[in-house]
BALUMBA-208160 format. One record per residue (C-alpha): residue number from 1; x, y negated, z. Coordinates in steps of 0.1 Angstrom, whole numbers. Layout:
BALUMBA-208160
atom k: NUM&c1: X&c2: Y&c3: Z .
...
This chain:
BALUMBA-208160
atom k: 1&c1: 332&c2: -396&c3: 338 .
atom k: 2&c1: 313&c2: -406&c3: 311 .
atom k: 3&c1: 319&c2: -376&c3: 288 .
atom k: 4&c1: 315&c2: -353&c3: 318 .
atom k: 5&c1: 281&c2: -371&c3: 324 .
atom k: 6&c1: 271&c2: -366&c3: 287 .
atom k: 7&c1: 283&c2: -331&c3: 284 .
atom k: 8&c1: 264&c2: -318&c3: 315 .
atom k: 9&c1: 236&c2: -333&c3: 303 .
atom k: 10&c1: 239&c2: -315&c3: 269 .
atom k: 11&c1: 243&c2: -279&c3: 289 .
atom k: 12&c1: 217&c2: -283&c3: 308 .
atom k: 13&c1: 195&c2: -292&c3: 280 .
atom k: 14&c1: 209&c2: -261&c3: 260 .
atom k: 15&c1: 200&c2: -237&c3: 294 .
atom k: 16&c1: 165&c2: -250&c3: 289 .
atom k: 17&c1: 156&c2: -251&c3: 255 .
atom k: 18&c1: 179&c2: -214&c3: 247 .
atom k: 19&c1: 182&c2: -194&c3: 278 .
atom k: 20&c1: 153&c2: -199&c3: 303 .
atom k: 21&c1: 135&c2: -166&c3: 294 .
atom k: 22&c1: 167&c2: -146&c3: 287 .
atom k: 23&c1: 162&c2: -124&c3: 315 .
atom k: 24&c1: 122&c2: -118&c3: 310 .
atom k: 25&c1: 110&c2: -84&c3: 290 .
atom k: 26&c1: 105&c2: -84&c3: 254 .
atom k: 27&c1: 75&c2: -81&c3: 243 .
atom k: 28&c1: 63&c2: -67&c3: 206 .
atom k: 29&c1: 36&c2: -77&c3: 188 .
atom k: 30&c1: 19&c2: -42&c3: 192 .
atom k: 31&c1: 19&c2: -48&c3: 231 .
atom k: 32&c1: 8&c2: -78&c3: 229 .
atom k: 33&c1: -19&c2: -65&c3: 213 .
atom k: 34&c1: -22&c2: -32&c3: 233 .
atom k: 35&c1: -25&c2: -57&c3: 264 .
atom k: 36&c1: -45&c2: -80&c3: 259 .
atom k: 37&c1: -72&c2: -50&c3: 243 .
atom k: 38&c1: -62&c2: -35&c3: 276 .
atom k: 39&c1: -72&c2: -68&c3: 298 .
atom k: 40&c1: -97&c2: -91&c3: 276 .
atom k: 41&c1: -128&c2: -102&c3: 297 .
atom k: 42&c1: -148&c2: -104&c3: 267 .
atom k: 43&c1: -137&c2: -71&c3: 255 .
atom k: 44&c1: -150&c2: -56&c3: 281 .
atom k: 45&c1: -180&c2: -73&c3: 282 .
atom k: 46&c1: -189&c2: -63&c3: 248 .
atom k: 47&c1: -179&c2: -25&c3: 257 .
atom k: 48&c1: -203&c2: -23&c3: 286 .
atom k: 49&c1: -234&c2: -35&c3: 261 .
atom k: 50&c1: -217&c2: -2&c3: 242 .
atom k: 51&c1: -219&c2: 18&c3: 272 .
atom k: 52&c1: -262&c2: 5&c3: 276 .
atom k: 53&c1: -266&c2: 15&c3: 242 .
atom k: 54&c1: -254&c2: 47&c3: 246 .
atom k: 55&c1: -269&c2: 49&c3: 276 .
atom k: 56&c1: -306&c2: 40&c3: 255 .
atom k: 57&c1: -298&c2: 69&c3: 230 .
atom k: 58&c1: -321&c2: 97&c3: 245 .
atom k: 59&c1: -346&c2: 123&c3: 240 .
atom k: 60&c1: -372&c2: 105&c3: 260 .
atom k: 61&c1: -400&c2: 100&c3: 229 .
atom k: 62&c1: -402&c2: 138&c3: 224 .
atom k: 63&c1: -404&c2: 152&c3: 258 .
atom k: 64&c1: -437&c2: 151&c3: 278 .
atom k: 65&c1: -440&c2: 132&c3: 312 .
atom k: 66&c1: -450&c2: 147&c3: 347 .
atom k: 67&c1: -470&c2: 132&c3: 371 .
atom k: 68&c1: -470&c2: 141&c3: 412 .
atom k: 69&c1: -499&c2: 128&c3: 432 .
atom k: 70&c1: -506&c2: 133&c3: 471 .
atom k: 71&c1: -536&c2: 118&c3: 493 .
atom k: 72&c1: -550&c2: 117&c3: 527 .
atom k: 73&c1: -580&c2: 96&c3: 536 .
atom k: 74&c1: -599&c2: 98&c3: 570 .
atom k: 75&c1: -631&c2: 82&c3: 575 .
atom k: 76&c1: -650&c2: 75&c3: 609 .
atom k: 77&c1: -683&c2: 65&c3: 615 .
atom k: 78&c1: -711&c2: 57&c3: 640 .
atom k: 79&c1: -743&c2: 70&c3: 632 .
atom k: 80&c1: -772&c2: 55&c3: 652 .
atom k: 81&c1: -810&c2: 65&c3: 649 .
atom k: 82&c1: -842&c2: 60&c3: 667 .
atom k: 83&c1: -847&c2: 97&c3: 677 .
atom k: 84&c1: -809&c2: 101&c3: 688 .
atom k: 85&c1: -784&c2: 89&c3: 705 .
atom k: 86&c1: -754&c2: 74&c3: 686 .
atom k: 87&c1: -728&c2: 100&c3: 673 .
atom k: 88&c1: -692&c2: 97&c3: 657 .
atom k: 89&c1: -687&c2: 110&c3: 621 .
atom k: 90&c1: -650&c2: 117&c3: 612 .
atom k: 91&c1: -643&c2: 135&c3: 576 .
atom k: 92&c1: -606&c2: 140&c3: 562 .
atom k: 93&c1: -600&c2: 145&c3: 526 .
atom k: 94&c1: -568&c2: 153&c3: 517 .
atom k: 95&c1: -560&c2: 156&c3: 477 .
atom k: 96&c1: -532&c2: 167&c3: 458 .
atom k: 97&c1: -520&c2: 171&c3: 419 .
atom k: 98&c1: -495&c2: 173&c3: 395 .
atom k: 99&c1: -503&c2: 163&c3: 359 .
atom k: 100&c1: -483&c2: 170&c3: 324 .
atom k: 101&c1: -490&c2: 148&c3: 291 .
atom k: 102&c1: -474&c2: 147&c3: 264 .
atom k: 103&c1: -479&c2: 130&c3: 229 .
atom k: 104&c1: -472&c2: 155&c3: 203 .
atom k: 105&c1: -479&c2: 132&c3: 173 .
atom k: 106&c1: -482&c2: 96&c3: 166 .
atom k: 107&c1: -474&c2: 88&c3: 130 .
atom k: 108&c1: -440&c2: 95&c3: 136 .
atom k: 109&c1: -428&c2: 69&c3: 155 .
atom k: 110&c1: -411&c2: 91&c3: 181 .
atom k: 111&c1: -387&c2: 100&c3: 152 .
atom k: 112&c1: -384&c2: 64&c3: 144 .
atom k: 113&c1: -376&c2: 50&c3: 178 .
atom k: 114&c1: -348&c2: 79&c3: 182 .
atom k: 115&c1: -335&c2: 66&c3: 150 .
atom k: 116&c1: -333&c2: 30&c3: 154 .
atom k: 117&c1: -320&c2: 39&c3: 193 .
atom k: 118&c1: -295&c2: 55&c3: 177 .
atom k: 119&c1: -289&c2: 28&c3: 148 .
atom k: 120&c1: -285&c2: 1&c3: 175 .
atom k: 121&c1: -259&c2: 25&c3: 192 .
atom k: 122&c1: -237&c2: 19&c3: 156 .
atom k: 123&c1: -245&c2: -20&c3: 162 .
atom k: 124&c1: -229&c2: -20&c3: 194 .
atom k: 125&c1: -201&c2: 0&c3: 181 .
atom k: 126&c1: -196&c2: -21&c3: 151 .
atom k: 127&c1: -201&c2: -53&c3: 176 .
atom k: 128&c1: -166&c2: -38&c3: 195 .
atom k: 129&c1: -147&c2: -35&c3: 163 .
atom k: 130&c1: -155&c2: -75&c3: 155 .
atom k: 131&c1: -147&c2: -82&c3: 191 .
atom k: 132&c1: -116&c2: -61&c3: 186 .
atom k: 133&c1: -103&c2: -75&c3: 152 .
atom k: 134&c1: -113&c2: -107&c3: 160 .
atom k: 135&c1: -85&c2: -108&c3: 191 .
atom k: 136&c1: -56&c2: -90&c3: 172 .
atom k: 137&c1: -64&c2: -120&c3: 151 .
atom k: 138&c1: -59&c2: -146&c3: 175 .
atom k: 139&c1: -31&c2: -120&c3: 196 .
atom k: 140&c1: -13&c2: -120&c3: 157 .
atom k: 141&c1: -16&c2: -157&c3: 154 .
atom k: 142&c1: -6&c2: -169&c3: 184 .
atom k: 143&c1: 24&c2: -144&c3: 187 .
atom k: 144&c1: 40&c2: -154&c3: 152 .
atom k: 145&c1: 34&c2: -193&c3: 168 .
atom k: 146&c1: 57&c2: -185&c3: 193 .
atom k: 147&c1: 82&c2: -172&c3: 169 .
atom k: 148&c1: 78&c2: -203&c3: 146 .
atom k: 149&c1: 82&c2: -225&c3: 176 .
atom k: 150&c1: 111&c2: -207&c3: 190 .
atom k: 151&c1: 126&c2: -212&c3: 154 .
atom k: 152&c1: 123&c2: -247&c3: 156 .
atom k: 153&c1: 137&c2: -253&c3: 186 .
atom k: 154&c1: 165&c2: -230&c3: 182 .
atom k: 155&c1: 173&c2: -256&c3: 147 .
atom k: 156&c1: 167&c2: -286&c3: 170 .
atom k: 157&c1: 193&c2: -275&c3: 195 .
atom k: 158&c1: 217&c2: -271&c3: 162 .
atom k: 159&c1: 208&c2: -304&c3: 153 .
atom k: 160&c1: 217&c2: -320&c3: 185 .
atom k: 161&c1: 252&c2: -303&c3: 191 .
atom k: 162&c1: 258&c2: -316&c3: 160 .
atom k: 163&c1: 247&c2: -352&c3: 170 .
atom k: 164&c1: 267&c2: -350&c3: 207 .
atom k: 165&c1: 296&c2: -340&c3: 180 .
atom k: 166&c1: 294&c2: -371&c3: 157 .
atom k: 167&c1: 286&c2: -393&c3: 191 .
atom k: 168&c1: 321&c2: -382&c3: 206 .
atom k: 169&c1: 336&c2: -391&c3: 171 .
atom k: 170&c1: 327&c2: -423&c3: 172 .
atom k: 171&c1: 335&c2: -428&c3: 207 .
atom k: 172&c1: 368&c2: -416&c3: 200 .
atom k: 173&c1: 370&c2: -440&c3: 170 .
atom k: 174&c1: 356&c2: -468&c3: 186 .
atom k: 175&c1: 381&c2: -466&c3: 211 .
atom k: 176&c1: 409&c2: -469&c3: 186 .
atom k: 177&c1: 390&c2: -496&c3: 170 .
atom k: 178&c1: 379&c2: -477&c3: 137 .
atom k: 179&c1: 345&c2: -484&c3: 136 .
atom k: 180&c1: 321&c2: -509&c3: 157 .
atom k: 181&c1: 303&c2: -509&c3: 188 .
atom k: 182&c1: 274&c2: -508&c3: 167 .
atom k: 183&c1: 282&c2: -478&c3: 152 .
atom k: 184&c1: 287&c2: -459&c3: 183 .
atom k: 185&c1: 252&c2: -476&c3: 200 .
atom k: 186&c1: 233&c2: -459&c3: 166 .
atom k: 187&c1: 252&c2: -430&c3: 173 .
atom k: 188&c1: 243&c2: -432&c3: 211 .
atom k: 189&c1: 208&c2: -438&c3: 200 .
atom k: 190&c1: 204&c2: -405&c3: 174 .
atom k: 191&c1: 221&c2: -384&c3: 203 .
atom k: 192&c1: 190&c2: -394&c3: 232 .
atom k: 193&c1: 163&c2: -390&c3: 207 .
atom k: 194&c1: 172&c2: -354&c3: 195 .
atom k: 195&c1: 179&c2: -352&c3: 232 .
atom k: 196&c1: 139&c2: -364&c3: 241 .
atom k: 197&c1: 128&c2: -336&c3: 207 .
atom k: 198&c1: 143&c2: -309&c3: 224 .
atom k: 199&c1: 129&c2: -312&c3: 255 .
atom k: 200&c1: 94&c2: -322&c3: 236 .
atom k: 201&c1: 102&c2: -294&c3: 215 .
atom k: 202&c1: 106&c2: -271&c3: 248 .
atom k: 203&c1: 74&c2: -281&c3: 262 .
atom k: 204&c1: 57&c2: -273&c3: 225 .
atom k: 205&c1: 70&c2: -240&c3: 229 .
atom k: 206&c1: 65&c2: -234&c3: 268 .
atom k: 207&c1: 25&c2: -241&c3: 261 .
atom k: 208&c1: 24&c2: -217&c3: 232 .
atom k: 209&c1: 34&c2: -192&c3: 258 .
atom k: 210&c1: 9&c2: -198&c3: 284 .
atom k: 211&c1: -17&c2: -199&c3: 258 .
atom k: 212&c1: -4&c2: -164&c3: 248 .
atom k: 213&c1: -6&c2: -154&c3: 285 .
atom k: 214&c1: -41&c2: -168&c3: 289 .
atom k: 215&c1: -48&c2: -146&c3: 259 .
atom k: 216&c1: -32&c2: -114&c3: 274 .
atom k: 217&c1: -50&c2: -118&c3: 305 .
atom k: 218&c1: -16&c2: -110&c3: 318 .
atom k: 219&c1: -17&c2: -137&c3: 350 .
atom k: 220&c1: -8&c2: -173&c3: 353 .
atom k: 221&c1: 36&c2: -168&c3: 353 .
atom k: 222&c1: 55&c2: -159&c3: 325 .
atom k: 223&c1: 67&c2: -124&c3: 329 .
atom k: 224&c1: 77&c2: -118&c3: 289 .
atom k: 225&c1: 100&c2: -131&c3: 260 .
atom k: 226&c1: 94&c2: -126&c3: 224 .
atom k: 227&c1: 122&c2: -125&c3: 196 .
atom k: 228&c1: 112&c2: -116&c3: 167 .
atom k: 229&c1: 113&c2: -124&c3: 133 .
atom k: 230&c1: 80&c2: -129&c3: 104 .
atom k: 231&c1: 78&c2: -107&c3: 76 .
atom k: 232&c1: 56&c2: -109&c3: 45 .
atom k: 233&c1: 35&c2: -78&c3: 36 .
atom k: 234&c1: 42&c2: -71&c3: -1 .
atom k: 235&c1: 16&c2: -91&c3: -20 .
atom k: 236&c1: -18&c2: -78&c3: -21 .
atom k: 237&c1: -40&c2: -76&c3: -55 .
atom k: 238&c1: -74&c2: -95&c3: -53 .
atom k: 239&c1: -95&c2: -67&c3: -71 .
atom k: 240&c1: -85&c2: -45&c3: -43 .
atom k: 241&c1: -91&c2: -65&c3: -14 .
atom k: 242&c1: -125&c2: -77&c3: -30 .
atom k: 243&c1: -137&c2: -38&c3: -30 .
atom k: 244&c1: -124&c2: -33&c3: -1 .
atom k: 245&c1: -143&c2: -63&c3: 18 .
atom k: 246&c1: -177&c2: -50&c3: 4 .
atom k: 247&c1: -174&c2: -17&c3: 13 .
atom k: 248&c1: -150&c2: -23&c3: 51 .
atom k: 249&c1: -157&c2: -61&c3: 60 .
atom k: 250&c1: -173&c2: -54&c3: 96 .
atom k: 251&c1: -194&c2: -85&c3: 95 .
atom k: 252&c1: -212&c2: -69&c3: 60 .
atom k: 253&c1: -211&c2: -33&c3: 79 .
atom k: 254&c1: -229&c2: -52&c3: 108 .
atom k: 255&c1: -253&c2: -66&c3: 83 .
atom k: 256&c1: -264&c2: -37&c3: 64 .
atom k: 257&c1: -268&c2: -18&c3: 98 .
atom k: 258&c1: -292&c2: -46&c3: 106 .
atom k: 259&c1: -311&c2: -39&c3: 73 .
atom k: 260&c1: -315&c2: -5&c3: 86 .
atom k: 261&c1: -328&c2: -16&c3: 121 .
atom k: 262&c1: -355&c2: -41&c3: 101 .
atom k: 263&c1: -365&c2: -12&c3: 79 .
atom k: 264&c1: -370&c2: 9&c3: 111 .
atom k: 265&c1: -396&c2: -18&c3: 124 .
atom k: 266&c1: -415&c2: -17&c3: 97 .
atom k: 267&c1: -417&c2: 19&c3: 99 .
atom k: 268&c1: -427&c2: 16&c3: 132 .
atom k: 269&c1: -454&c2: -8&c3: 129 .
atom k: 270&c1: -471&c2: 15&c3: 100 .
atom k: 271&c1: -470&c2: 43&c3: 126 .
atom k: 272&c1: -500&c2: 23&c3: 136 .
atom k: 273&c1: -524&c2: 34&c3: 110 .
atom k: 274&c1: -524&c2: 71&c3: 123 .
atom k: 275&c1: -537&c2: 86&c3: 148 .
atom k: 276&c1: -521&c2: 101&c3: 180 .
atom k: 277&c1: -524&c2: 131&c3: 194 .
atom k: 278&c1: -517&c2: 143&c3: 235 .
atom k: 279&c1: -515&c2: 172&c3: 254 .
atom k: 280&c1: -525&c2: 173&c3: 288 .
atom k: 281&c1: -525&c2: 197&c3: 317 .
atom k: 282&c1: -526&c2: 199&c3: 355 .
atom k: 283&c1: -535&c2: 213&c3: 387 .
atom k: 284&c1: -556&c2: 196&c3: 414 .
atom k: 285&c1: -561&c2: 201&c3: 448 .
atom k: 286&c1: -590&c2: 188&c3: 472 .
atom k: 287&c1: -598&c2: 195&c3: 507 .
atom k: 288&c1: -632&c2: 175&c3: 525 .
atom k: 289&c1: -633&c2: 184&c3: 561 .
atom k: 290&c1: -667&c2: 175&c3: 580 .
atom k: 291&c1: -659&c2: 180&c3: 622 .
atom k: 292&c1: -692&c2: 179&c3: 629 .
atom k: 293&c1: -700&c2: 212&c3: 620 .
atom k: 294&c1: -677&c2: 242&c3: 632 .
atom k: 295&c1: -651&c2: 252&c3: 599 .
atom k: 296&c1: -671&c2: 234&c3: 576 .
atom k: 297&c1: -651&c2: 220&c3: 546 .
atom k: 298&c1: -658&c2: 218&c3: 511 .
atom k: 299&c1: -626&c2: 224&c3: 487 .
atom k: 300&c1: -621&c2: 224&c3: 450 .
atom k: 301&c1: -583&c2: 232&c3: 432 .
atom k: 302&c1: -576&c2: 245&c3: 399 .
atom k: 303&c1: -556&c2: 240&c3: 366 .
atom k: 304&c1: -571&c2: 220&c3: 337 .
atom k: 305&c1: -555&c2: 214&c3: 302 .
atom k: 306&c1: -567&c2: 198&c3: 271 .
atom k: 307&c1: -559&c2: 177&c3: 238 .
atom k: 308&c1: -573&c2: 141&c3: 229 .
atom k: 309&c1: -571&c2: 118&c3: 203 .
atom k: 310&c1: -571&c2: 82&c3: 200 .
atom k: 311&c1: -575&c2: 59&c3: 163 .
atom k: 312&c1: -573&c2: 25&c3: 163 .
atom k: 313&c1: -597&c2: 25&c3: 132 .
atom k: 314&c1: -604&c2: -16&c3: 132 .
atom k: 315&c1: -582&c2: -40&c3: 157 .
atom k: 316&c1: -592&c2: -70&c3: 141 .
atom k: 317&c1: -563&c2: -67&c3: 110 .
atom k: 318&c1: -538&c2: -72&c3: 135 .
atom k: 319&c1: -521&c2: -43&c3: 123 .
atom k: 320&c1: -522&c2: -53&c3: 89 .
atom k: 321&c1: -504&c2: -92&c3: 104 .
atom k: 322&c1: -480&c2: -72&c3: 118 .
atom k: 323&c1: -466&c2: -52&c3: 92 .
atom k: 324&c1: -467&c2: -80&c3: 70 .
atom k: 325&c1: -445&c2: -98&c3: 97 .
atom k: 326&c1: -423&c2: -67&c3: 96 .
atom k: 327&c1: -418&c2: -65&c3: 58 .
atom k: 328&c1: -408&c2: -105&c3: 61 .
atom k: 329&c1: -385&c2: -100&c3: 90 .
atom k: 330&c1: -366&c2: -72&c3: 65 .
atom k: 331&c1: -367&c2: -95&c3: 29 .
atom k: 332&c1: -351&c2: -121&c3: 55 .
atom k: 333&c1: -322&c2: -94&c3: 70 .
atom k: 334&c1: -316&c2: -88&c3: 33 .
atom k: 335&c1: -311&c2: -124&c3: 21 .
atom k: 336&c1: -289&c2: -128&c3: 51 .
atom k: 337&c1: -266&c2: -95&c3: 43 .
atom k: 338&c1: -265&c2: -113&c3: 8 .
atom k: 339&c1: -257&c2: -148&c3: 25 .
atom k: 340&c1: -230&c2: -136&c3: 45 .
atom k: 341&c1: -211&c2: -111&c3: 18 .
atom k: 342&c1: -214&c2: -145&c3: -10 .
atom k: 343&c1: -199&c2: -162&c3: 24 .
atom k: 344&c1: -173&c2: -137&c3: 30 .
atom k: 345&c1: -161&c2: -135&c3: -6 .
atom k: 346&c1: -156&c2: -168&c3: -10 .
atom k: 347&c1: -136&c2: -170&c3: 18 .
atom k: 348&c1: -115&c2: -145&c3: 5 .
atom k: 349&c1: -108&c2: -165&c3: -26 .
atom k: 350&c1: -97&c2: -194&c3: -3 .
atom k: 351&c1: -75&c2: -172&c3: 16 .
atom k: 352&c1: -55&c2: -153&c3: -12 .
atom k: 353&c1: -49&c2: -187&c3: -28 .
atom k: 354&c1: -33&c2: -200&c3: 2 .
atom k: 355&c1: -18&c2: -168&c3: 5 .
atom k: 356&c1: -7&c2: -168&c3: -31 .
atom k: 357&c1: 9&c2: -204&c3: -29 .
atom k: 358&c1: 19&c2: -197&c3: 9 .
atom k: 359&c1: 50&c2: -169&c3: -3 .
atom k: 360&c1: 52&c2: -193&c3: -30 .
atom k: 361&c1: 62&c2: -222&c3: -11 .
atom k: 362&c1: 83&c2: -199&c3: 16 .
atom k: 363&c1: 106&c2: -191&c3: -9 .
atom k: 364&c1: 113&c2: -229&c3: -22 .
atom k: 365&c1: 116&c2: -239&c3: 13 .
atom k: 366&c1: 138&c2: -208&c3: 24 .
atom k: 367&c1: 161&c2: -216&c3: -8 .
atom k: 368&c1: 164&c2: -253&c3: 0 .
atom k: 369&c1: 168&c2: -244&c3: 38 .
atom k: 370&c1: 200&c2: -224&c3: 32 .
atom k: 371&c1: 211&c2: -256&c3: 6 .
atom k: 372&c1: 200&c2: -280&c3: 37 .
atom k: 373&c1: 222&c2: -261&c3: 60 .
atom k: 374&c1: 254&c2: -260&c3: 40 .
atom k: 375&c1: 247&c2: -296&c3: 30 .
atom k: 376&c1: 250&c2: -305&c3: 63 .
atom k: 377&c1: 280&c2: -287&c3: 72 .
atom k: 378&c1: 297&c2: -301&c3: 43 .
atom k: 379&c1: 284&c2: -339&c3: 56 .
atom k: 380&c1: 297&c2: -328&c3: 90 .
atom k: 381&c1: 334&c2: -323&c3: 75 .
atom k: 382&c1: 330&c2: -355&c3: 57 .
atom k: 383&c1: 320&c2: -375&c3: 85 .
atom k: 384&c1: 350&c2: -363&c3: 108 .
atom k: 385&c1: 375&c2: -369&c3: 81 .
atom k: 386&c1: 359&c2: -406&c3: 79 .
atom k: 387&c1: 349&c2: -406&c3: 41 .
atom k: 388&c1: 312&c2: -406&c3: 55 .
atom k: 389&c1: 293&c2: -428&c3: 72 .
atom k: 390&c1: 276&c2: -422&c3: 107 .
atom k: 391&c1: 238&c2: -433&c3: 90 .
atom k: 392&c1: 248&c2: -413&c3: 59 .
atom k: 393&c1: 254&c2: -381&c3: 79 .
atom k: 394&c1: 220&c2: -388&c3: 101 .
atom k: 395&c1: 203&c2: -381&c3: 68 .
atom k: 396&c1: 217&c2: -350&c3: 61 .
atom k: 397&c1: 208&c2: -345&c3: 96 .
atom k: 398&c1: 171&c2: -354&c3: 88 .
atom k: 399&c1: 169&c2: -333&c3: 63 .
atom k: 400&c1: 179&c2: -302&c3: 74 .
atom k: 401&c1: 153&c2: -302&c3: 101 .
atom k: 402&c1: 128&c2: -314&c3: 79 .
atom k: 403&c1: 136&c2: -285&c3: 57 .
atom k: 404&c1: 135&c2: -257&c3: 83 .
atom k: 405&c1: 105&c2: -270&c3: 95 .
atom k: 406&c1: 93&c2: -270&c3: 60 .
atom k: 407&c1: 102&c2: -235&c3: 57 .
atom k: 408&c1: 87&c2: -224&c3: 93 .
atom k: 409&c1: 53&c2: -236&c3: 83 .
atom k: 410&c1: 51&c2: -221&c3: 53 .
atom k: 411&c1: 61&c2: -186&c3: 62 .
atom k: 412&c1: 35&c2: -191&c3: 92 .
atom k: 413&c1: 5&c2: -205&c3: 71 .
atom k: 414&c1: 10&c2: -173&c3: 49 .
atom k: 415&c1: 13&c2: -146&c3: 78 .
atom k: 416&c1: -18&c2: -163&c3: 92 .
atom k: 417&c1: -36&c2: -163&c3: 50 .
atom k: 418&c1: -26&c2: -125&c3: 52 .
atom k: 419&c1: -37&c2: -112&c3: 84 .
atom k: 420&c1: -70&c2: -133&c3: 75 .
atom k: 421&c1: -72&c2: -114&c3: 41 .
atom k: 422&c1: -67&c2: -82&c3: 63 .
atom k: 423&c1: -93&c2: -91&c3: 87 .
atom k: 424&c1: -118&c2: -97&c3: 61 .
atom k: 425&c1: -106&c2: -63&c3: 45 .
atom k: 426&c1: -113&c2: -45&c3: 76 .
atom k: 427&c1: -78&c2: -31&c3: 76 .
atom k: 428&c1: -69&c2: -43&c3: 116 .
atom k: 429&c1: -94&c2: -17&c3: 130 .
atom k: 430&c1: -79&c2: 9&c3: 111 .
């Protein structure tokens, strides 16, 4: 009863830890990523400030503006004087126009305003690339978590068959009195605690998963499995991610845009010294009405056009303040593009070392992996045949799980260095 006990207990263990999402869809990583572009709230966000900077991007500083304007205004009065009797007064005015201006020069800043519309436009647009590469970063990273995870485990639940294994050995030899109760109670002990690190090990990867789904957007239930295995790029020269930062690196693109936006300010505040210059026409309409006489009425209309200028010649240098203002507000959008690309390349220097010593250290740990695993096969043999002890074989044990999980994290710390030196390449928006 015992060993029926302890093998339904391993199965069911086993049904968890391998076969619980068997029967959900697979899911790539370029799903993932097509999904969660598809359904992220702050995606979308960022998309509809697009849509209002498009939306800003119009011809409005070149065309002239018309005016409509309509009025009626009655007015009733009681005349009284000493040499008449009182008498009512009514008049009715009634007015109408429509007027056209429009500025046809003002130092250019029309042109400017259109420009730097149109420059914030490319902002927005460069704001939904970061936004975009930004989450294939964290769709990438959390994605090859699951598969490191799912590796573990899947080692783990080697480990542990192998432990239920060695525990019926030494019940069997404990029961033929080859060994001592003590023995069997360390063996007893090794079994329940890779027993408790599977199911620990389940619940590591079950909340990789929902973190993945909270990512996607794609509800609160499970409705996907991922199987897949990590890959390295072939390795990437330094001199050609370093040109390719400078020139693709989004966060410097965004920068240098932002240059161009502060160098439209300042444009726009010296627009200030000139003059401007508006057209105007219109046509007016007004009709007086006096009831006290019979049809009398007095009425003007007509069309009327005409140019004026206006030229702030002296407003107290507060022109002058603010174009110095202006020309600060650039100098400082400059030191901050050079602050961020000294930023950015140094973080690529960080990130291709670890990268570097990242495939470096996967292949050690893939080489004594494989050694690991044949170690403890051979240790497996030897302790069935008796010639090795049940503490000497936990070792081997050990230390194949301490080398596959050596191995796991390596290959994951340099996926994650590489898609990093992509993302600061600009190469995930391509």
């Amino acid at each position: 009863m015992r060993k029926i006990r302890h093998s339904l207990t391993l199965l069911f263990i086993l049904l968890i830890a391998s076969g619980s999402i068997e029967a959900q869809q697979r899911l790539t990583l370029d799903e993932a990523i097509m999904e969660a572009l598809e359904n992220n709230y702050s995606l979308k966000i960022t998309r509809n400030d697009l849509r209002i900077s498009e939306n800003n991007v119009t011809l409005a500083p070149f065309l002239p503006t018309v005016t409509g304007t309509g009025r009626q205004q009655q007015t009733d009065n009681t005349v009284s004087a000493s040499s008449a009797d009182p008498s009512d007064n009514r008049t009715n005015l009634y007015s109408a126009g429509a007027s056209l201006n429009w500025r046809i020069f003002d130092g250019l800043g029309m042109f400017t305003t259109y420009s730097k519309q149109q420059q914030l436009l490319d902002m927005s647009n460069q704001r939904v690339r970061i936004e975009v590469e930004n989450l294939i970063t964290r769709v990438c990273t959390e994605y090859y978590n699951i598969i490191v995870q799912q590796n573990y485990l899947e080692s783990s639940v080697t480990s542990l068959a192998l432990s239920r294994s060695r525990y019926e050995n030494a019940e069997e030899k404990y029961l033929l009195g080859v060994i001592s109760g003590l023995e069997l109670q360390q063996a007893k002990i090794d079994l329940n605690a890779d027993s408790s690190e599977i199911l620990s090990q389940y619940e590591t990867v079950n909340n990789a998963y929902i973190r993945f789904t909270k990512l996607l957007n794609a509800g609160l239930q499970m409705t996907f499995d991922i199987r897949d295995t990590i890959i390295l790029a072939p390795e990437m020269n330094i001199d050609s991610l370093r040109s390719r930062t400078v020139r693709f690196n989004n966060q410097l693109i965004l920068a240098r845009q932002g240059e161009i936006v502060s160098q439209q300010d300042l444009d726009l505040v010296r627009s200030l010294r000139y003059p401007t210059i508006n057209f105007s026409t219109g046509y007016n309409y007004n009709r007086l009405q006096y009831p006290w006489e019979a049809n009398s009425y007095n009425q003007t209309n007509g069309f009327n056009w005409g140019f004026n200028m206006t030229w702030n010649i002296f407003t107290g240098f507060e022109t002058k303040r603010k174009i110095s203002n202006a020309r600060l507000e650039l100098e400082s959008t400059k030191l901050a593009y050079q602050d961020i690309e000294n930023e950015i390349l140094g973080d690529l220097e960080l990130l291709y070392n670890a990268y570097i010593n990242g495939i470096t250290v996967t292949n050690f740990e893939t080489e004594s992996a494989e050694v690991a695993r044949t170690s403890l096969d051979i240790a497996m043999e030897r302790y069935r045949l008796g010639s090795l002890s049940g503490l000497e074989f936990r070792e081997y044990q050990n230390n194949y799980l301490d080398a596959i999980n050596r191995k796991l994290t390596a290959l994951y710390r340099a996926k994650v260095s590489e898609i990093g030196l992509r993302l600061l390449a600009g190469e995930l928006t391509e």
